[in-house]
C-alpha positions, 0 to 999 in steps of 0.5 A: 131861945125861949120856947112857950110850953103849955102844961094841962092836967086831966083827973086821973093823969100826970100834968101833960106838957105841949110844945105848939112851936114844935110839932111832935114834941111832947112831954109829961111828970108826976107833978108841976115841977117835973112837967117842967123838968121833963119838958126841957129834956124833951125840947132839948133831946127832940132838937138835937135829933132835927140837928142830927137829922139836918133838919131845921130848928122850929123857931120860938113864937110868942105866947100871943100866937097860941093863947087863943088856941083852942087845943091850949084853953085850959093849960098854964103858960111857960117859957122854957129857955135852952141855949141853943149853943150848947145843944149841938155838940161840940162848941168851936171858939170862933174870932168874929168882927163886930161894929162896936154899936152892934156889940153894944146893942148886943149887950144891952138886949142880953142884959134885958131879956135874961140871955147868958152870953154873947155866944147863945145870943148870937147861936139863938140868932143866928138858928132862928135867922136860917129857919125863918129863911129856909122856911120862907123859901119853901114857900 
């Protein structure tokens, strides 16, 4: 899943990094790169405790919902990319039937958008599908 960061930087301080799609979220480094670096070691540790805790994933928005924000003006947009699969611990080799149109589409939308393998796609999909319904029945 590709998480949109926000990274700001005030005189006098390290480059601070934002998560808007995941709330508590935080990280910070020396310089640009560790911002980066540190930010993806947040999102992952802050995710595997929702995990643990049987607590929903937040799902990945466009940067297009939080541009305008104002808490984000004067940041630098990225994107950090975690495969979801491999956060939750353990992996299980599971047997699955696919319509093969689907696991071309599949292909194709993974060739495209830079995703690893078929297992993160479906993992990443399958995360966000039960968020947004869980979400949308809490309502």
């Amino acid at each position: 899943m590709r998480y949109p960061i926000v990274i700001h930087k005030d005189d006098k301080s390290d480059y601070g990094v934002s998560m808007p799609d995941i709330p508590g979220c935080f990280s910070a480094g020396s310089s640009y790169a560790d911002a980066l670096e540190n930010a993806e070691e947040a999102i992952r540790c802050h995710l595997e405790g929702l995990l643990l805790n049987n607590e929903p994933l937040p799902v990945a928005t466009a940067i297009d919902n939080w541009i305008n924000h104002s808490d984000f003006a004067s940041g630098v947009w990225a994107f950090i990319d975690l495969d979801l699969s491999q956060i939750s611990g353990r992996v299980k080799r599971i047997n699955i039937t696919l319509p093969e149109r689907v696991l071309n589409l599949i292909d194709i939308f993974g060739k495209n958008h830079a995703i690893k393998n078929r297992s993160a796609f479906l993992a990443d999909a399958a995360l966000a599908y039960m968020a947004e319904h869980q979400h949308a029945h809490r309502k």
